[in-house]
N, C-alpha and C positions, 0 to 999 in steps of 0.2 A: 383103674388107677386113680389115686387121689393126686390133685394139685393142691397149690395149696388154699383156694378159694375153700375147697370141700375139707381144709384141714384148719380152715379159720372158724368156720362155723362151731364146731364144739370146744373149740379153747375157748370163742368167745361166752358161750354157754359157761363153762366150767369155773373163766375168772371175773365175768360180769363185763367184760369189755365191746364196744361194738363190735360188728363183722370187720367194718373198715381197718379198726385200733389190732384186731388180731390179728390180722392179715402185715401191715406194718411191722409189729411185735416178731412174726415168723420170719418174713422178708430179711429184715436186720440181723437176725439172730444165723439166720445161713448166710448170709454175707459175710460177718463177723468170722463163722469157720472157713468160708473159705479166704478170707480174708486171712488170717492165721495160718492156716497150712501155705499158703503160697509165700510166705514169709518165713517156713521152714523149720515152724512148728509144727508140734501132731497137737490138736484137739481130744482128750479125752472126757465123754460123757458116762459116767456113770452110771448101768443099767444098759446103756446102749449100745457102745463101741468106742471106736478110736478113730478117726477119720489123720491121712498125715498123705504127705508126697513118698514115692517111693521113684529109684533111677531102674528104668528096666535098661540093662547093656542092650548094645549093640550085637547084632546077632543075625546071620545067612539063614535065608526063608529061596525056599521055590516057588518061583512064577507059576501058577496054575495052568494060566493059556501057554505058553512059550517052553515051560517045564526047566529053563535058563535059571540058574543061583543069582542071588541077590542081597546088597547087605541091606539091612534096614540098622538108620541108627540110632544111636541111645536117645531115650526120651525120656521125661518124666512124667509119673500117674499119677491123678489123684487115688489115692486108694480108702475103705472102710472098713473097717476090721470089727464084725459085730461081737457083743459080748456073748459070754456062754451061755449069758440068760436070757435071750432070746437066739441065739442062735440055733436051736431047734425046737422050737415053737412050733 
């Protein structure tokens, strides 16, 4: 799995920036989305997806140990919705 040390090293390559400058450059830039979705925008990137909050309802789950109903309640996800064009890559 890449982080994003091993995801700075070829932007920096690709736009002439240090490793340090690209690493910054990435940093910021997923901030910024989720900086946006939590503010209850969706992010759409072109080529890549949609990234956005979604409300999962509230909703009765069973206890595995005990086997007793339970409600679990609403939350919200961050979710990512990738484009068709990589979605099966």
């Amino acid at each position: 799995m890449a982080g994003i040390t091993e995801l700075a090293k070829p932007v920096a390559n690709k736009t002439g920036l240090s490793q340090k400058k690209a690493r910054e450059v990435i940093t910021a830039f997923l901030d910024e989305i989720v900086k946006q979705v939590d503010s209850g925008e969706s992010v759409r990137i072109a080529g890549l997806g949609i990234f956005e909050r979604r409300v999962q309802k509230a909703r009765k789950v069973r206890n595995p140990r005990t086997g007793k109903m339970m409600k679990v309640s609403e939350k919200k996800k961050f979710v990512f919705k990738p484009s068709a064009k990589i979605k099966y890559l």
